[in-house]
C-alpha positions in Angstrom: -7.6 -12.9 -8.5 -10.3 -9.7 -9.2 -10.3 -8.1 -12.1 -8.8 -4.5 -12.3 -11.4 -1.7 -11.4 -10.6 1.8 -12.8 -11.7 4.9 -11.5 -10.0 8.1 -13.1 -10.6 11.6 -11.1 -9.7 15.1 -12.8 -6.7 15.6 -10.7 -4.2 13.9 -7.9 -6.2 16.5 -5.1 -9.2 15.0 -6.0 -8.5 11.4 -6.2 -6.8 11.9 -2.7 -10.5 13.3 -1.5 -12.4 10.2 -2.9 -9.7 8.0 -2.0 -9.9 9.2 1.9 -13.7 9.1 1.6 -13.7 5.6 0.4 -11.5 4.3 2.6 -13.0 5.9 5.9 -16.4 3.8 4.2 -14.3 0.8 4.1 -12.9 0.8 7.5 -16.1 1.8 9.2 -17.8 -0.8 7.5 -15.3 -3.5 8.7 -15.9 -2.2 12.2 -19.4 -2.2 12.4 -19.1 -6.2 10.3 -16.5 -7.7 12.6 -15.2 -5.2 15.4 -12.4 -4.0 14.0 -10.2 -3.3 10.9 -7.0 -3.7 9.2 -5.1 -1.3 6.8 -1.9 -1.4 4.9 -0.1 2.0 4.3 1.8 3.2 1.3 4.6 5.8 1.3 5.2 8.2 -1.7 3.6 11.5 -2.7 0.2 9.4 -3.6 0.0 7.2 -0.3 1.3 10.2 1.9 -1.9 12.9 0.1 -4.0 10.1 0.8 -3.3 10.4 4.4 -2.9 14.3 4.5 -6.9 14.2 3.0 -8.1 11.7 5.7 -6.4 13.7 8.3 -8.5 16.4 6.6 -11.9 15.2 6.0 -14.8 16.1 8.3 -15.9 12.5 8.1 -12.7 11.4 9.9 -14.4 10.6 13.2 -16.8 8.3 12.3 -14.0 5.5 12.5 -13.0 4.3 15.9 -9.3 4.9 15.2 -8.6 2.8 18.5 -9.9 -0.4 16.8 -7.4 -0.2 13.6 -4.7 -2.4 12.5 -2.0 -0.7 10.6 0.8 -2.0 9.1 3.2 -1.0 6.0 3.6 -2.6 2.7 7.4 -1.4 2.7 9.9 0.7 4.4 13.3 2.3 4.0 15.8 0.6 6.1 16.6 4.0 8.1 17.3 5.0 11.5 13.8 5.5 13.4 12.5 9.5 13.0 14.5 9.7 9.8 12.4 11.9 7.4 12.8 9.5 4.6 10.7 6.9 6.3 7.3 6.0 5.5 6.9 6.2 9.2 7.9 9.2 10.2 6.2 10.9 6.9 2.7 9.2 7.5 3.1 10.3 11.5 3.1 13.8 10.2 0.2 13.4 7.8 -2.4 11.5 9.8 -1.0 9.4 12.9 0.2 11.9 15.6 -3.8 14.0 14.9 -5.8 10.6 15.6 -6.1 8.4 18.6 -4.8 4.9 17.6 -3.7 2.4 19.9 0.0 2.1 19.9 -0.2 -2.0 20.3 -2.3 -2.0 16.9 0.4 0.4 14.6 2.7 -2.2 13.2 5.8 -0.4 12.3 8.5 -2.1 10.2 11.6 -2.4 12.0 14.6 0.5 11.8 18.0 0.7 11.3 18.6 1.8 14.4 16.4 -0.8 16.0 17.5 -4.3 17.6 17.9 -5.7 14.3 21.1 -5.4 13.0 20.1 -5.8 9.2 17.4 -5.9 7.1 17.0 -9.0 6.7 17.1 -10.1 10.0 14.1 -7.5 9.9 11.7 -8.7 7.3 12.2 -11.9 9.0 10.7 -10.0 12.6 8.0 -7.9 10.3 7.1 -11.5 8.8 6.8 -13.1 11.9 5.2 -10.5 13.2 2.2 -10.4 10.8 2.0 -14.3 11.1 1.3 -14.1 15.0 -1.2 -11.4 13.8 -3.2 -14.0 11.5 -6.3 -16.1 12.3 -7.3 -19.3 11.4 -9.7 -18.1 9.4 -7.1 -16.1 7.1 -5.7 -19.0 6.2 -2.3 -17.9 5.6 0.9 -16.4 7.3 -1.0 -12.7 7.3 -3.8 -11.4 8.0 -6.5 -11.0 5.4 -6.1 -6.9 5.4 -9.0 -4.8 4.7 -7.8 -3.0 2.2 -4.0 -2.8 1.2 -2.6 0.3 -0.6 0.0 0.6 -3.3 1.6 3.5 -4.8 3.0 2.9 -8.6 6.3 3.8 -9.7 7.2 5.1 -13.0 9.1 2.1 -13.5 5.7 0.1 -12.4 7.2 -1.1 -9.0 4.6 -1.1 -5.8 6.0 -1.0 -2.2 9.8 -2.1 -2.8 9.4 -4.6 -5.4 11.3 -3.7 -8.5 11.2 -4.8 -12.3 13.2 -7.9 -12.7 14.9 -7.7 -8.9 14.7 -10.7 -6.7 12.0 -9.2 -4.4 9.0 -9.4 -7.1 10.3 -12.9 -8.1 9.4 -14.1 -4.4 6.7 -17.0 -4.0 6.9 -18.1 -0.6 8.0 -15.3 1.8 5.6 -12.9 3.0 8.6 -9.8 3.6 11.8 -9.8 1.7 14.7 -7.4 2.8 15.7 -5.3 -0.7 19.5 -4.6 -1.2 20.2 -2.4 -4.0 17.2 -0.6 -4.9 17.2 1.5 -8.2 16.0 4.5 -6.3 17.1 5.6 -2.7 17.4 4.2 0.0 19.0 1.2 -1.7 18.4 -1.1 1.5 14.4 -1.6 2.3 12.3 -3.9 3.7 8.9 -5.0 1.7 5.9 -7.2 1.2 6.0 -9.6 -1.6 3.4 -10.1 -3.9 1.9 -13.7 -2.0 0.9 -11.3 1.2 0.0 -8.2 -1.0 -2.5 -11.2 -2.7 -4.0 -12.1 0.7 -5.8 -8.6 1.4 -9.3 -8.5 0.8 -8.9 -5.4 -1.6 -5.6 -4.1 -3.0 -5.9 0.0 -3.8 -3.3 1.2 -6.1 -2.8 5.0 -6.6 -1.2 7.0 -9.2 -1.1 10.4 -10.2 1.1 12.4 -12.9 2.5 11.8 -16.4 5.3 10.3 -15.2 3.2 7.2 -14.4 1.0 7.2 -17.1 3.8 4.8 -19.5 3.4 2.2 -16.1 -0.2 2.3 -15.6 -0.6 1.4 -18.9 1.7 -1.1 -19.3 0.3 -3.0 -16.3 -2.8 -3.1 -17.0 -2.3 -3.8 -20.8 -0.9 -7.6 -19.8 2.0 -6.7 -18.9 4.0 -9.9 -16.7 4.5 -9.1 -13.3 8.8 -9.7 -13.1 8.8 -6.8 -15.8 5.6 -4.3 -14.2 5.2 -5.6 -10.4 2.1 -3.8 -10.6 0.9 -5.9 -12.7 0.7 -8.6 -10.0 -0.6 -6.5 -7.5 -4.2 -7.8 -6.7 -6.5 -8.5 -4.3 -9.1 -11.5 -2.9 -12.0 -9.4 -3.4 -11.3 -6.5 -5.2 -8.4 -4.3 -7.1 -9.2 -0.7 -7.3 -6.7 1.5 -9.2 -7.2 5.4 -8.4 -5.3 7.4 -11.2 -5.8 11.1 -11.9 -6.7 12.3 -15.5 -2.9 12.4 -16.3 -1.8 9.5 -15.1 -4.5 7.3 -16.8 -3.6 9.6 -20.2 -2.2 6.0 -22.0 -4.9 3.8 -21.0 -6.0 2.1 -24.3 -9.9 3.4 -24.7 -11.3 -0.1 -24.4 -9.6 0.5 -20.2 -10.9 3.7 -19.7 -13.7 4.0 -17.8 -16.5 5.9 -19.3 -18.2 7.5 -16.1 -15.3 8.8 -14.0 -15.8 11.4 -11.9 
């Protein structure tokens, strides 16, 4: 487990310019160290301005877009090209402008796919990342490069909610969610166990409406209550806020040099 790294920019346009920055650092350093690189996408207004400023940034093509994994730390359980999917909203912010290999974009299955429900398909996605894992990860998935989380207001990241059966999960890797507070109320997700295998776990948040969460997980907070709270990574957990979501931070949290 790392302990929480905070970084608070003026606003959410900002922290989706650094963001993009540092993770086009992170993956072309994982290329030039081992060949390639893996990346877990978030959905939501932070994960999908994230991708809108990589697709933006002049710095773009300095990673070899052909040599990175992606995959999805959850997804609505919708019929493929439905505008609520994390897919279809992170093709039109980065994916159709770069030139990834189709055999390395690991979509989570749709509803309208060859899986009749989704539980049948977080069984697939799960199998599906433990094909993709080498013995080196030592575990059903791989060890991602980075792995990014949007925060709720309710503190939930990808589709694991406060007190639901998803964030209680300890030996799945991808849990199908049925009755989800917010819609969709059928998903597919991660569970915390494979969020904890990446090598660095992002999480982003920007607005008021987040700041009640932000503080609370990072205030010792349990993680069945604020799944954010559990949210970490091997090597490294970064959380990303704006001024106003970071505006309930206790002082002793806030970091004294953000930008």
């Amino acid at each position: 487990m790392s302990t929480p790294q905070i970084v608070v920019h003026r606003d959410k346009e900002l922290m989706a310019q650094a963001a993009a920055a540092r993770l086009i650092t992170k993956i072309v350093d994982a290329q030039a160290a081992r060949g390639s690189a893996s990346v877990v996408l978030t959905g939501g207004r932070n994960g999908n301005g994230l991708l809108a400023a990589l697709a933006a940034a002049p710095a773009r093509d300095a990673v070899d877009w052909s040599r990175l994994d992606l995959w999805w730390g959850d997804e609505r359980f919708l019929p493929d090209g439905d505008p609520e999917r994390n897919a279809t909203q992170a093709r039109e912010a980065l994916l159709d402008a770069v030139d990834l290999d189709p055999a390395r974009v690991h979509f989570m299955p749709s509803a309208d796919g060859k899986y009749e429900d989704a539980d049948a398909a977080a069984e697939a996605y799960a199998a599906e990342l433990e094909a993709a894992a080498r013995p080196e990860d030592h575990g059903p998935v791989p060890s991602f490069d980075v792995l990014l989380l949007g925060v709720g207001p309710d503190t939930h990241v990808a589709s694991l909610f406060p007190e639901m059966p998803g964030v209680r999960e300890t030996e799945r890797t991808v849990v199908a969610v049925h009755g989800a507070p917010k819609p969709p109320p059928t998903r597919v997700s991660l569970t915390l166990p494979a969020i904890r295998a990446a090598r660095e776990v992002w999480l982003l948040a920007a607005g008021g409406d987040k700041a009640n969460a932000v503080a609370m997980a990072l205030s010792g907070a349990g993680e069945i209550q604020a799944p954010a709270a559990g949210a970490y990574g091997r090597s490294r957990t970064l959380w990303l806020l704006d001024a106003a979501a970071a505006a309930q931070l206790p002082r002793d949290l806030y970091p004294p040099a953000s930008p």
